[in-house]
C-alpha positions in Angstrom: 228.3 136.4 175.2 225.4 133.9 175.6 222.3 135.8 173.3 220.3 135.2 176.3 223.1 137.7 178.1 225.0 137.6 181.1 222.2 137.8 183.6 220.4 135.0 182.1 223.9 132.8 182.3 224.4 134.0 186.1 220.7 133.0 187.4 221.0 129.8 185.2 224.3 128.8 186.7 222.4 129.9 190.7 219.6 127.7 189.9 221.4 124.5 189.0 223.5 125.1 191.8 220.3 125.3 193.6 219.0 122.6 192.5 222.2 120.4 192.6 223.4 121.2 195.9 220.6 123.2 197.8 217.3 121.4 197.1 216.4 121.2 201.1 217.9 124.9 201.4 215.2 127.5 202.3 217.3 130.3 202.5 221.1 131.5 202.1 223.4 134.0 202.4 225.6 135.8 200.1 229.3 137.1 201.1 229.2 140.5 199.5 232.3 142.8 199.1 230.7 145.4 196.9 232.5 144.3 193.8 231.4 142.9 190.4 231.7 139.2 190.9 229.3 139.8 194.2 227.3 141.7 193.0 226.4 140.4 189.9 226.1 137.2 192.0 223.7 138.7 194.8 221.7 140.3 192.2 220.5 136.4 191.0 220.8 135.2 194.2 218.0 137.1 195.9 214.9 136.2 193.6 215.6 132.6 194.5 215.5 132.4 198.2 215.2 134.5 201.1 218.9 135.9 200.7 220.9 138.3 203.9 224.2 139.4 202.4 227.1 139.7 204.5 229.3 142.1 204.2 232.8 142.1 205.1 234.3 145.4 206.6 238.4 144.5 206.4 239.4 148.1 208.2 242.4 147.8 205.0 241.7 151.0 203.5 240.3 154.7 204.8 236.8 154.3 203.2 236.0 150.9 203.7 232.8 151.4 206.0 231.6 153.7 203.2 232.1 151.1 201.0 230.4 148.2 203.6 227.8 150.6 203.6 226.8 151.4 199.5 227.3 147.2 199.3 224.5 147.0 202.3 222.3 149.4 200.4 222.6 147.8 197.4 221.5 144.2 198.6 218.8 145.9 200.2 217.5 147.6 196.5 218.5 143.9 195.3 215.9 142.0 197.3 217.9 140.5 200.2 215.5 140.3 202.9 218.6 141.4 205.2 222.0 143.0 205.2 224.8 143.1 207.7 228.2 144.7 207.7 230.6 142.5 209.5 233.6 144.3 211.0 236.9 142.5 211.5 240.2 142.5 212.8 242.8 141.4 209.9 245.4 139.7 211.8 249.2 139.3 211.5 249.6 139.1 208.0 253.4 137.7 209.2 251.6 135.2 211.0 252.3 131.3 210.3 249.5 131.2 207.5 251.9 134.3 206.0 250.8 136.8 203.9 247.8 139.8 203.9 245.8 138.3 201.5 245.7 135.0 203.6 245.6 136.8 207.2 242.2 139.0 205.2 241.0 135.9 204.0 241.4 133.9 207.4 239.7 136.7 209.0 236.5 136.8 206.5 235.8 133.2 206.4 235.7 133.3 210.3 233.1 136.4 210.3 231.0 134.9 207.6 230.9 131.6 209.5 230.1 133.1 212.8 227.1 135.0 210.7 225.2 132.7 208.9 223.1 131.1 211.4 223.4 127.8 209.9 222.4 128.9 206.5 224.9 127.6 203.1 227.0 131.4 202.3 227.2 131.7 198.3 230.4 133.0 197.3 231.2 135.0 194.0 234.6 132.7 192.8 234.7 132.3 189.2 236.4 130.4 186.4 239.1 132.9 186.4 239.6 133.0 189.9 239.6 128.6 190.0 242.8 129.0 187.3 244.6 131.8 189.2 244.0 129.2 192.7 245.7 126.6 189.9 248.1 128.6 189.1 249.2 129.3 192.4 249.1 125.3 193.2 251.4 124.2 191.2 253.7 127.3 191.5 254.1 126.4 195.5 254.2 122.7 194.3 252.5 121.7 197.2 250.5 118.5 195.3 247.3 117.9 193.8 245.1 119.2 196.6 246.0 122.7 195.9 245.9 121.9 192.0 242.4 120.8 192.7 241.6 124.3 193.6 238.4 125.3 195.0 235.0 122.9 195.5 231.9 124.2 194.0 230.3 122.8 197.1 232.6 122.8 200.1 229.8 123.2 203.1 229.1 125.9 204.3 230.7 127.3 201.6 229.3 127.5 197.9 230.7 128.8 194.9 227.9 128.6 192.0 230.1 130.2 189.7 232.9 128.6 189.4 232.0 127.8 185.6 231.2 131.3 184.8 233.8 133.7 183.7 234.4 137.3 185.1 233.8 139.1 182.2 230.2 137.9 182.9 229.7 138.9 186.3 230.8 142.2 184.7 228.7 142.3 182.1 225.7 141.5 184.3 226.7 144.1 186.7 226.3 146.3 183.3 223.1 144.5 182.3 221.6 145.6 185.2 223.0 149.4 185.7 224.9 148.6 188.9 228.2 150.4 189.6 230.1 147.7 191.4 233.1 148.6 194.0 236.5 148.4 192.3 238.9 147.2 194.9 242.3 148.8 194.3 243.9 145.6 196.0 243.0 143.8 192.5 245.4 146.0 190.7 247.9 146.1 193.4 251.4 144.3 191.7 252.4 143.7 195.0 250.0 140.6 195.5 251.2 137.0 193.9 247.4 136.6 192.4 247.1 140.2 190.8 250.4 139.8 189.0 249.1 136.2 187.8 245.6 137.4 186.5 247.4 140.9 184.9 250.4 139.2 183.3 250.8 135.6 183.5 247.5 134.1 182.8 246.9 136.6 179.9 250.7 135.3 178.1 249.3 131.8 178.9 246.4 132.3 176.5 249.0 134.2 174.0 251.6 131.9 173.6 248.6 128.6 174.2 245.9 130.1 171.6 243.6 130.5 174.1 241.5 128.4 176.3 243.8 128.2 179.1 241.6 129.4 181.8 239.0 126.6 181.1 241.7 123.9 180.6 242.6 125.2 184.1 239.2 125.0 185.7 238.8 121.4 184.0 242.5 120.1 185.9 241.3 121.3 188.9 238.1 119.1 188.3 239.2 115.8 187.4 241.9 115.8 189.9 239.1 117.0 193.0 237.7 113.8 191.7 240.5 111.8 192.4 241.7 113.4 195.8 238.0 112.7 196.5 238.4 109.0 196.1 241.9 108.7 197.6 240.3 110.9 201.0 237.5 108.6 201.3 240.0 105.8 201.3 242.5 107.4 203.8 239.5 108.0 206.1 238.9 104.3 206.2 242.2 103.3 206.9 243.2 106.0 209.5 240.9 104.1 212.4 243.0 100.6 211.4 246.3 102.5 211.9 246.0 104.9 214.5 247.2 104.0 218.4 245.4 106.6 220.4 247.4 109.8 219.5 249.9 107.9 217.6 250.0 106.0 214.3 251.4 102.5 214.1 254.2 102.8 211.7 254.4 99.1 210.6 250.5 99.3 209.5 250.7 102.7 208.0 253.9 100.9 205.3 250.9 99.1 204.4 249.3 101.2 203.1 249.5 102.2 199.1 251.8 105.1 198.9 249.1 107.9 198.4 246.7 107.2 200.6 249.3 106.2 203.4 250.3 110.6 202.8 246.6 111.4 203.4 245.9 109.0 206.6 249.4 111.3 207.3 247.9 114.6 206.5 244.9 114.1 207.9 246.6 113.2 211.2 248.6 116.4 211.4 245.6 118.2 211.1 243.5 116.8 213.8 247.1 117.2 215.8 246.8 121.6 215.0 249.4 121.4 212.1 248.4 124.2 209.2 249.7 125.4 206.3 251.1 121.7 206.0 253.4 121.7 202.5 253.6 118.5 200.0 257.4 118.2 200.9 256.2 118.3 205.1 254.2 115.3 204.2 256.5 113.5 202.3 259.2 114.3 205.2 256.8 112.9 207.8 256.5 109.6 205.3 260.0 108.9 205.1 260.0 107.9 209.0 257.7 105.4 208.2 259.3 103.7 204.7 262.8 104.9 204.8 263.4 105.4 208.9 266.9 105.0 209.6 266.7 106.6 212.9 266.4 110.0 211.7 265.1 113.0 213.9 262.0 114.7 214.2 260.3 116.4 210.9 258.9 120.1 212.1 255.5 121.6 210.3 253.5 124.5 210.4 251.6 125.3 214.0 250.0 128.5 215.7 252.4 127.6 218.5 254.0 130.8 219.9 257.1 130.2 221.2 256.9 126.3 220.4 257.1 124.6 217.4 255.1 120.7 216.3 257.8 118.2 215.6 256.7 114.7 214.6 259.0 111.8 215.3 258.9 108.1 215.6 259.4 106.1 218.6 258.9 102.4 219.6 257.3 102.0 216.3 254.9 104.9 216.0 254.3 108.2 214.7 253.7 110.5 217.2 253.5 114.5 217.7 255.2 116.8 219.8 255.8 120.1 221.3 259.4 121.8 221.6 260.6 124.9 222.6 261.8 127.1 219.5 
């Protein structure tokens, strides 16, 4: 542990964050779920600027107000200047994003959003949890955006931490006699990301020597970097290519190979794809450089009943709906 301990590391890390990302900030918010990471990270957060925590009530489990409440209480005897429970609806965690963890999450970052009032939201995201997002990248092999993992500053969203590890934000919480809220869900086997930080990240460092979590973080890094470049580039082409709702197939073969997927991508999107895979992308692609007449590609939409087919006619890309 750094001799200057694990508080001094976490207000260090806020205030070059701060200063970094914030310097025309003159307040924030802080999403707080009662446990360690959050907590350790409001504690820091609240001597620096006017801070209002926002706390998430999920409805998952019996006691959760009473939870949402101790967390309010506790950024209150913290320094926030203001605390609010947020209550939400989790929604179908069968739902095209799939999943409980992604239906909760889905259902947070909406409640936070509609909270701030235009102020940055801190979030609590460590080193550990960057290599866990890794991890879970490059097991759904869905390219080097989600090997990237998380940005430290994605706005509104900010993630000081994201260099710190959790054994910090614990030992702060320590540090400062707080008793932090241990969610039960972070011990649950049943979710993909609990099983990766109780068993496969800790063999990693066995079988590796160590360091693997950091050698994680640092992938995710260098390859934000380059997705960074190659977005910057796509977003400059896509105005040169695009026919209204359509994209011009002959000028999108153009295009180098990786930034011709992102002008793709990025199309989707705007079109209300989600949860849009590496091998949906490179479907979409082969209409433009291997087209033989082949039918539509389908992806991912919040269509009920429908389903978002792209397909190419007269020489273009273009989207449409079809009943399921």
């Amino acid at each position: 542990m750094d001799r200057q301990g694990a508080v001094a590391q976490l207000r260090r890390a806020a205030e070059q964050f701060a200063t970094t990302f914030l310097a025309t900030s003159d307040r924030w918010c802080v999403g707080l779920s009662g446990g360690p990471d959050s907590l350790a990270l409001t504690a820091v957060a609240a001597p620096l600027l006017p801070t209002t925590a926002l706390i998430i009530d999920h409805g998952l489990q019996a006691d959760s107000a009473r939870i949402a409440e101790t967390a309010r209480v506790q950024a209150i005897s913290l320094g926030c200047k203001a605390a609010q429970v947020l209550r939400v609806q989790v929604g179908d965690p069968g739902g095209p994003a799939g999943g409980p963890e992604a239906a909760a999450r889905a259902a947070r970052y909406t409640a936070l959003d509609a909270a701030r009032r235009e102020a940055p939201v801190l979030l609590a995201h460590t080193l550990d949890d960057q290599a866990e997002t890794v991890l879970l990248g490059l097991g759904r092999g869905s390219g080097a955006r989600s090997i990237a993992g998380m940005r430290p500053h994605d706005p509104p969203w900010c993630r000081p931490l994201l260099g710190v590890r959790r054994s910090v934000t614990h030992a702060a919480c320590r540090e400062l006699g707080l008793s932090p809220w241990r969610d039960p869900h972070n011990t649950d086997r049943r979710f993909t990301r609990t099983r990766l930080r109780q068993e496969v990240l800790p063999l990693l460092e066995d079988v590796l020597g160590g360091g693997v979590a950091e050698a994680l973080a640092r992938t995710a890094r260098a390859l934000r970097e380059d997705t960074d470049l190659l977005d910057a580039s796509a977003a400059e082409a896509r105005p040169h290519v695009s026919t209204g709702s359509a994209l011009d197939a002959a000028a999108l073969a153009l295009l180098p190979d990786p930034v011709r997927r992102r002008v793709i991508r990025s199309w989707l999107l705007d079109g209300g794809a989600i949860g849009l895979t590496d091998k949906q992308i490179r479907a979409v692609d082969r209409l433009v450089t291997a087209w033989r007449g082949q039918g539509g590609v389908a992806v991912g939409s919040a269509l009920r009943g429908q389903r978002l087919v792209v397909g190419r006619s007269d020489g273009a890309l273009a989207l449409r709906r079809e009943p399921v």
